[in-house]
BAKOLFI-148524 format. One record per residue (C-alpha): residue in one letter; x, y, z. Coordinates in Angstrom, 1 decimal. Each point is the difference from the previous one (the first is absolute). Example, Ala and Ser with C-alpha at 12.3 -4.5 7.8 and 13.67 -1.06 7.14 Angstrom:
(r "A", (12.3, -4.5, 7.8));
(r "S", (1.4, 3.4, -0.7));
//
This chain:
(r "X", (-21.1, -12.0, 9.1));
(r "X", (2.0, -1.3, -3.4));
(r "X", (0.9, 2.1, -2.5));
(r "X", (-0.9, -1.1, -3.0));
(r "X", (3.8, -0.5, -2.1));
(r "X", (0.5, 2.2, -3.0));
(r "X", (1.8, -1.3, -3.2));
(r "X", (1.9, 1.5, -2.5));
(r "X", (-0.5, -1.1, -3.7));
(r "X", (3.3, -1.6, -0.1));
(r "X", (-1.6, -2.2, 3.3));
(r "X", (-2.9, -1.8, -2.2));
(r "X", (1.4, -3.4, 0.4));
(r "X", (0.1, 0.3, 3.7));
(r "X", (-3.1, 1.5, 0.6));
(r "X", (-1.7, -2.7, -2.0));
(r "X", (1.8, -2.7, 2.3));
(r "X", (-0.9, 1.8, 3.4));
(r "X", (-3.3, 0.5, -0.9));
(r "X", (-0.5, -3.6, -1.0));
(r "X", (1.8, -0.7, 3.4));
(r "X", (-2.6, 2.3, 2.0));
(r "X", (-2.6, -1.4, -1.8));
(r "X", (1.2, -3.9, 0.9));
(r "X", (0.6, 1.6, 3.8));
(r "X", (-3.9, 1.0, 0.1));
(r "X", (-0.7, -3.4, -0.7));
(r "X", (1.9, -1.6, 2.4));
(r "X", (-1.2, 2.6, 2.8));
(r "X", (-3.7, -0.8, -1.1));
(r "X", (0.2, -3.7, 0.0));
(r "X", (2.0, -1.4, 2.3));
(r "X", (-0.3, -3.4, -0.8));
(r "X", (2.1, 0.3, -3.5));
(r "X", (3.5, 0.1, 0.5));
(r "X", (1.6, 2.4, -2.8));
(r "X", (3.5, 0.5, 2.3));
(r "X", (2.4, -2.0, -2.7));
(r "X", (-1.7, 2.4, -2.9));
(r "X", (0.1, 3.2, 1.9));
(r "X", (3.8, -0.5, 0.3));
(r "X", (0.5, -1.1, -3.6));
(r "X", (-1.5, 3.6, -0.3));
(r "X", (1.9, 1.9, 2.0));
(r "X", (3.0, -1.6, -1.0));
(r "X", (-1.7, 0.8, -3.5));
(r "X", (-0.4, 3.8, 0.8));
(r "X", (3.0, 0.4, 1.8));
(r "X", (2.3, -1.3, -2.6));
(r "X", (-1.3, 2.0, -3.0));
(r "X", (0.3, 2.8, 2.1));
(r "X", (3.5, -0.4, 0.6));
(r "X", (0.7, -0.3, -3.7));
(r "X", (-1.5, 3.3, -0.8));
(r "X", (1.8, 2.0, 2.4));
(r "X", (2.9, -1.7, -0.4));
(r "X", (0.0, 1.7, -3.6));
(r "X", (-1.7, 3.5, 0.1));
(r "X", (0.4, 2.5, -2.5));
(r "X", (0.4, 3.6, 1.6));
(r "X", (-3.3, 0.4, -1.1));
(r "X", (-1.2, -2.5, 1.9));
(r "X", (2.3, 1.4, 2.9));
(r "X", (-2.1, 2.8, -0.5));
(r "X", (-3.1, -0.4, -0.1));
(r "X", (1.2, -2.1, 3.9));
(r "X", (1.7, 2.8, 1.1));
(r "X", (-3.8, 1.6, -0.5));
(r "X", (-1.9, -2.7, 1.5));
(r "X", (-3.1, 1.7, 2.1));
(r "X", (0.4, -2.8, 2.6));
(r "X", (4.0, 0.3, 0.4));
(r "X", (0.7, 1.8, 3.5));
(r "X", (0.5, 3.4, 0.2));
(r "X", (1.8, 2.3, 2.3));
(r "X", (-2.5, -0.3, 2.7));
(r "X", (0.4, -3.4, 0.3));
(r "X", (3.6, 0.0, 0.4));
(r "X", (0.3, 3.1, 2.6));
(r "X", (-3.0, -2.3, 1.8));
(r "X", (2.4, -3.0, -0.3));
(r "X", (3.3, 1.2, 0.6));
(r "X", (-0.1, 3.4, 2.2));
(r "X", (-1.0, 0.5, 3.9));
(r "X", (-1.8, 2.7, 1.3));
(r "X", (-0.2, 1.6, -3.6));
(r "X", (-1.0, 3.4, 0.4));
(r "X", (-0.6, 2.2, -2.9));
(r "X", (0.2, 3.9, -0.8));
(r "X", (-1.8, 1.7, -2.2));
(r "X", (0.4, 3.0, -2.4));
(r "X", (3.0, 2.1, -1.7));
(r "X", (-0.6, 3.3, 2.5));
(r "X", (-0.2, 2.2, -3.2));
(r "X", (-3.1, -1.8, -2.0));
(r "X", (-1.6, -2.4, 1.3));
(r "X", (-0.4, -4.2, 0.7));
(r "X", (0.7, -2.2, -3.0));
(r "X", (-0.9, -3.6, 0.9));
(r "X", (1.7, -1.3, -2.9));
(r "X", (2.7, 0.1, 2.1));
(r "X", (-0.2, -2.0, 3.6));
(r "X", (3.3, 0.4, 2.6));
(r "X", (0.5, 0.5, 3.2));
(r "X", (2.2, -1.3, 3.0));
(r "X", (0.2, -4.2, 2.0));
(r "X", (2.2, -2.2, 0.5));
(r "X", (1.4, -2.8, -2.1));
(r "X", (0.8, -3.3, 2.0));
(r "X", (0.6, 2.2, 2.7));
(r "X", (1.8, 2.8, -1.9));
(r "X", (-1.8, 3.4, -0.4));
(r "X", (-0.2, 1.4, -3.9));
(r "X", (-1.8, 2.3, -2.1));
(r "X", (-2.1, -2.0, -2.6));
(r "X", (-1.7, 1.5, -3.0));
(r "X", (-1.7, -1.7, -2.5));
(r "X", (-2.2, 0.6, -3.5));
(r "X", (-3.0, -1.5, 1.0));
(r "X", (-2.6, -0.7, -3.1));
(r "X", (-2.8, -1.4, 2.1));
(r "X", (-2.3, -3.4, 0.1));
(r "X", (-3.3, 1.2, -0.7));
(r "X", (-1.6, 2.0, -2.4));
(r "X", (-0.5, 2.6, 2.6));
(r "X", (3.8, 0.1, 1.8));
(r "X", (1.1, 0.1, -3.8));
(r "X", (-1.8, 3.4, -0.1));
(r "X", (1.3, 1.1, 3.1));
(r "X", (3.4, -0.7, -0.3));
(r "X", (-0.4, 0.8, -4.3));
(r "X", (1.5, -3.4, -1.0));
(r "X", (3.4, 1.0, 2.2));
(r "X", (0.8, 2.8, -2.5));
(r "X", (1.2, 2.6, 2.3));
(r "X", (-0.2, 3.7, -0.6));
(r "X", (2.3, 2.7, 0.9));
(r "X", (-0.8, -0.1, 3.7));
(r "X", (0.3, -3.6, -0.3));
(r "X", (4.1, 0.4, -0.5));
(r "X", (0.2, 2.7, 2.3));
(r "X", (-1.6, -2.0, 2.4));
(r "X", (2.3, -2.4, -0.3));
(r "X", (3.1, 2.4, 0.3));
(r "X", (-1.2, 1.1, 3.2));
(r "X", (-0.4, -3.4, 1.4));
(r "X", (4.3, -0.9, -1.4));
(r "X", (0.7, 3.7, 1.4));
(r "X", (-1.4, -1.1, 3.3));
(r "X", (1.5, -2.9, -0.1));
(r "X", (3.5, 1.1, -0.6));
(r "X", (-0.2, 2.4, 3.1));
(r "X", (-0.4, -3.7, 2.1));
(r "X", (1.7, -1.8, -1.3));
(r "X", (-2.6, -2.5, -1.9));
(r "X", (0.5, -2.3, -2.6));
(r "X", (-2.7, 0.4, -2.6));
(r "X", (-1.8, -2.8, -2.3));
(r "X", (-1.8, 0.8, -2.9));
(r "X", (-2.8, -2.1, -1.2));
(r "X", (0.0, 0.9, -4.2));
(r "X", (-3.4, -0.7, -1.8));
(r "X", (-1.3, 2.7, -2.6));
(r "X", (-0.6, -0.2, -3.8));
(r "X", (1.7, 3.5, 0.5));
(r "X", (-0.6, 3.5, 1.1));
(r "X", (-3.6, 1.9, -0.3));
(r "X", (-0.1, 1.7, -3.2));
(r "X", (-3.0, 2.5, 0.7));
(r "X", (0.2, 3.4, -0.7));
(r "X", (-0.4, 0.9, 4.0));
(r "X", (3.0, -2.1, 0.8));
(r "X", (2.0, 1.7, -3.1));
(r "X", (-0.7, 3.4, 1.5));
(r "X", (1.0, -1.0, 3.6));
(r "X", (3.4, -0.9, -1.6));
(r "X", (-0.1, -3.3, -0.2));
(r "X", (3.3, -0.6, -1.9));
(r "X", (2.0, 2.4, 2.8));
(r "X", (-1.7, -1.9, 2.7));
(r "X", (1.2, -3.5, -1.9));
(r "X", (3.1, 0.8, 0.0));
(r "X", (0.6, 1.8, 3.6));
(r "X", (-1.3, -3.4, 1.1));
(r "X", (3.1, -1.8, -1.9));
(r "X", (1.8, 2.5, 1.8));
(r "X", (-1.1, -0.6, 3.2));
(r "X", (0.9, -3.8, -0.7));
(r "X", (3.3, 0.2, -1.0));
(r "X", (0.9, 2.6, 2.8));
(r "X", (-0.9, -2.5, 3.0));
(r "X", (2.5, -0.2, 2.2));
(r "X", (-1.9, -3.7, 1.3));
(r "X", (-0.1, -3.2, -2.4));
(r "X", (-3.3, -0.2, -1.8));
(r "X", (-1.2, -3.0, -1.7));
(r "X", (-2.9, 0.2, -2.9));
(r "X", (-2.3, -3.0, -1.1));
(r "X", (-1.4, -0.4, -2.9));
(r "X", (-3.6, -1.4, 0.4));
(r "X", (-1.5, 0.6, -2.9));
(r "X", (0.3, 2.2, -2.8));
(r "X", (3.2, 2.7, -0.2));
(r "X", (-0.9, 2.9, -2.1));
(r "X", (2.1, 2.0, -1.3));
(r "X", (1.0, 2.9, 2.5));
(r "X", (-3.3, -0.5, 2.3));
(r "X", (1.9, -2.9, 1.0));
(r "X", (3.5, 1.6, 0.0));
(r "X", (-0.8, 2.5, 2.1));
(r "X", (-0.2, -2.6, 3.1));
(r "X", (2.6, -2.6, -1.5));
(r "X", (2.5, 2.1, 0.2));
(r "X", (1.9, -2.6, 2.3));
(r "X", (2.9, -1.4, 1.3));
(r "X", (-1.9, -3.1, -1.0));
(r "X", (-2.3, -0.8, -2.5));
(r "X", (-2.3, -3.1, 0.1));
(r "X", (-2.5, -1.5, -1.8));
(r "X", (-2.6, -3.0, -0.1));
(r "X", (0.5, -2.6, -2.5));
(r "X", (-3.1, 0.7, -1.8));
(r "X", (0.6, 4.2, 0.4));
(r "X", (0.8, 2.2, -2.8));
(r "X", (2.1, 3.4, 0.1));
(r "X", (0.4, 1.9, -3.4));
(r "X", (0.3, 4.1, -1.1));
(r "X", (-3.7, -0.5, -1.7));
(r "X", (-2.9, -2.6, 0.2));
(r "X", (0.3, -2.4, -2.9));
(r "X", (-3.6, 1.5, -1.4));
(r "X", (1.9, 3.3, -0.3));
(r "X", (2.9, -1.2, -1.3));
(r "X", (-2.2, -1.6, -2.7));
(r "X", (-1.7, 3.0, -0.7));
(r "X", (3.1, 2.1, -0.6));
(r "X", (2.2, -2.8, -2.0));
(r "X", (-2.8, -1.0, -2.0));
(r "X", (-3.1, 2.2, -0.1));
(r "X", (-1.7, -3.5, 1.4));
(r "X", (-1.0, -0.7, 3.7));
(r "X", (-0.5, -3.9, -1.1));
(r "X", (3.8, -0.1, -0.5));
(r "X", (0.6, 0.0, 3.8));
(r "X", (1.1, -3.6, 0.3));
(r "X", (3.0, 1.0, -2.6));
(r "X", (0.4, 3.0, 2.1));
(r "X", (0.5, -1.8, 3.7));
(r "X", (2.4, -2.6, -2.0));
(r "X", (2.3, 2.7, -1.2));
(r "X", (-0.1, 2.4, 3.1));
(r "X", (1.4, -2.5, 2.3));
(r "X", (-2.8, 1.0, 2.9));
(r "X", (0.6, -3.4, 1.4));
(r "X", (2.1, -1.1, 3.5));
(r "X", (2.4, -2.2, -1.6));
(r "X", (0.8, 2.6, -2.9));
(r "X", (0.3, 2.9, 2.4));
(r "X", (2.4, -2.3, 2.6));
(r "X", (2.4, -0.9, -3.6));
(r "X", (0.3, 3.5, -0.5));
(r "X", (0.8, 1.2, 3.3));
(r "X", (-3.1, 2.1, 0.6));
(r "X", (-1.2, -1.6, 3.0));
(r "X", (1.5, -2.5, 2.6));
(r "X", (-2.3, -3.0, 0.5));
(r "X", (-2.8, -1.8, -0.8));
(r "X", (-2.2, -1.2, 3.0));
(r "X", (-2.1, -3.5, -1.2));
(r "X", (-3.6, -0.2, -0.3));
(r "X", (-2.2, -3.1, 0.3));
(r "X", (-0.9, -1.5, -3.1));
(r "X", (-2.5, 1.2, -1.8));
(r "X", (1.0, 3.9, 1.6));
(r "X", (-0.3, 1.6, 3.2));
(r "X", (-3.6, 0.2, 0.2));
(r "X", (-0.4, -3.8, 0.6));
(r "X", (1.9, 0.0, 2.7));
(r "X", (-0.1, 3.2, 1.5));
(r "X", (1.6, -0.7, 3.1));
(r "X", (2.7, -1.8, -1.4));
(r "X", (0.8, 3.6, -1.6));
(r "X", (0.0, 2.2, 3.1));
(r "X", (2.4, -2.9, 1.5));
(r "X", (1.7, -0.2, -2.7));
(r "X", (1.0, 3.6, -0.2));
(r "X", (0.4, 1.1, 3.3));
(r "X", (2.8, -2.8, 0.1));
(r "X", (1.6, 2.1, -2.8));
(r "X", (-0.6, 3.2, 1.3));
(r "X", (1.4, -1.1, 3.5));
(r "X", (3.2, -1.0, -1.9));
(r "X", (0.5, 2.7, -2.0));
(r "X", (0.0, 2.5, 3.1));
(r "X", (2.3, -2.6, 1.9));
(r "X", (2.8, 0.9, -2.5));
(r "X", (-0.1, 3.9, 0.9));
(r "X", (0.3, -0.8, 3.5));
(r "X", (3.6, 2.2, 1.6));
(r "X", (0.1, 2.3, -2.9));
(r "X", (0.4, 3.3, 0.2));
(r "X", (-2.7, 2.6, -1.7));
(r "X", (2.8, 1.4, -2.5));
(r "X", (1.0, -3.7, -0.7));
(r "X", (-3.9, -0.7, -0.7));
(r "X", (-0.4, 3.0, -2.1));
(r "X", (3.3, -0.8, -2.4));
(r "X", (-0.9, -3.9, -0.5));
(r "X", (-3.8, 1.2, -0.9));
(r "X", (1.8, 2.6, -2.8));
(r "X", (2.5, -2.5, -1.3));
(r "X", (-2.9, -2.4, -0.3));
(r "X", (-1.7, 2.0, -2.2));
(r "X", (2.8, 1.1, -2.0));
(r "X", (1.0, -3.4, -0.6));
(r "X", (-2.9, -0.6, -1.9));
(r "X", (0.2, -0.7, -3.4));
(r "X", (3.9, -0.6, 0.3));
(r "X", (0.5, -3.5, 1.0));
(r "X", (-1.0, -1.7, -3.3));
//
């Protein structure tokens, strides 16, 4: 069955052209006899056009409200896409499951890896179940036991990054949500095996740090990665939510801000018109770059791992 494409407001002038172009396509399919093949391609070349021009130019806004897109993979899609025999573990073993949080153990074009992920779900009901991929304390624990686990064996792990942040509920506060944050940045940056994050989606502040903690640190074209959503920032900088497009411009949230400054080390390319048009494309797309990225650990020792992860970090901010 289709799925009926989503726009966002910047989108207007191609969603008016495709929807002219389905239109002149239900024409065509109901009367055969009227050839409309040398308009449908003025169309799409139309359509396809103006959409290159706006995402040739988006605002970080705009790269915002795309690294939010409720059609743009998820997680799932790219464990489904990129990992053999997946199989996932559950729970913390001190609280409880936290479905925020997905990971568990496959293999990788043939290699086998730990893979966790923030997974904010497709449907109004996975949304619920996996509370829009803001994990909880036993999310993060969770996800230290998988990197513990994987450590003893000797398993590179990949981190799938997508969460506006942390939950900020009071049950998660009194389950120590800030000491289980952190002991999962730990737990990162004392892997003795290369791990590799990706930034799908949204990075939020440190509900995102807490897995991207790695020795590298990618993101999709279209993905943002800032210390507070743009709204928030907004709120605290100017007492007004409706500031938030000033608010992404100046926080440099964006791929190609982030990759100037040194925060991260590459941009993987998304279709135009984002990842959600061509979700394949995507999962392709960054399995490529996560394959290469672990290719370049290959014959390093753990203490050699561990020391170029540190230096990475420390290096931040210091090569302008």
């Amino acid at each position: 069955m289709a799925v009926t494409r989503s726009y966002l407001d910047f989108e207007k002038p191609v969603a008016e052209l495709e929807a002219k172009l389905e239109e002149l396509k239900a024409v065509g399919a109901r009367d055969g006899a009227v050839s409309i093949s040398e308009e449908v391609g003025r169309l799409e070349a139309k359509a396809a056009q103006a959409l290159a021009e706006i995402y040739a130019n988006l605002t970080p806004w705009q790269k915002t409200q795309v690294a939010r897109h409720p059609q743009r993979p998820h997680f799932l899609d790219y464990c489904a896409g990129l990992i053999d025999e997946f199989t996932p573990m559950a729970g913390d073993r001190s609280f409880g499951e936290d479905e925020a949080v997905v990971g568990g153990f496959g293999r990788f074009r043939g290699r086998p890896v730990c893979v966790i992920g923030q997974e904010k779900g497709a449907t109004t009901e996975a949304r619920l179940r996996h509370n829009f991929g803001m994990a909880r304390p036993e999310g993060y624990r969770k996800a230290v036991r998988l990197m513990e686990l994987a450590d003893r064996f000797g398993l590179p792990v990949l981190a799938f990054v997508d969460t506006a942040g942390a939950f900020p509920g009071i049950d998660a506060e009194e389950r120590g949500q800030a000491e289980a944050i952190a002991r999962s940045t730990e737990a990162c940056l004392a892997l003795g095996v290369p791990n590799v994050a990706l930034v799908i989606g949204e990075g939020g502040s440190g509900g995102a740090i807490a897995l991207a903690t790695a020795n590298r640190v990618l993101m999709l074209e279209h993905a943002i990665y800032g210390v507070i959503s743009p709204e928030g920032a907004a709120s605290i900088l100017w007492r007004d939510q409706g500031r938030a497009h000033d608010a992404a411009t100046a926080m440099k949230i964006t791929a190609q801000d982030l990759l100037r400054l040194g925060v991260i080390d590459g941009i993987v390319p998304e279709a135009t018109g984002g990842a959600h048009r061509d979700r394949d494309g995507a999962v392709a797309a960054a399995g490529a770059a996560l394959d290469e990225a672990l290719r370049s650990f290959e014959g390093l020792k753990p203490d050699e791992i561990r020391d170029l992860r540190a230096r990475k970090f420390l290096e931040i901010g210091r090569r302008l």
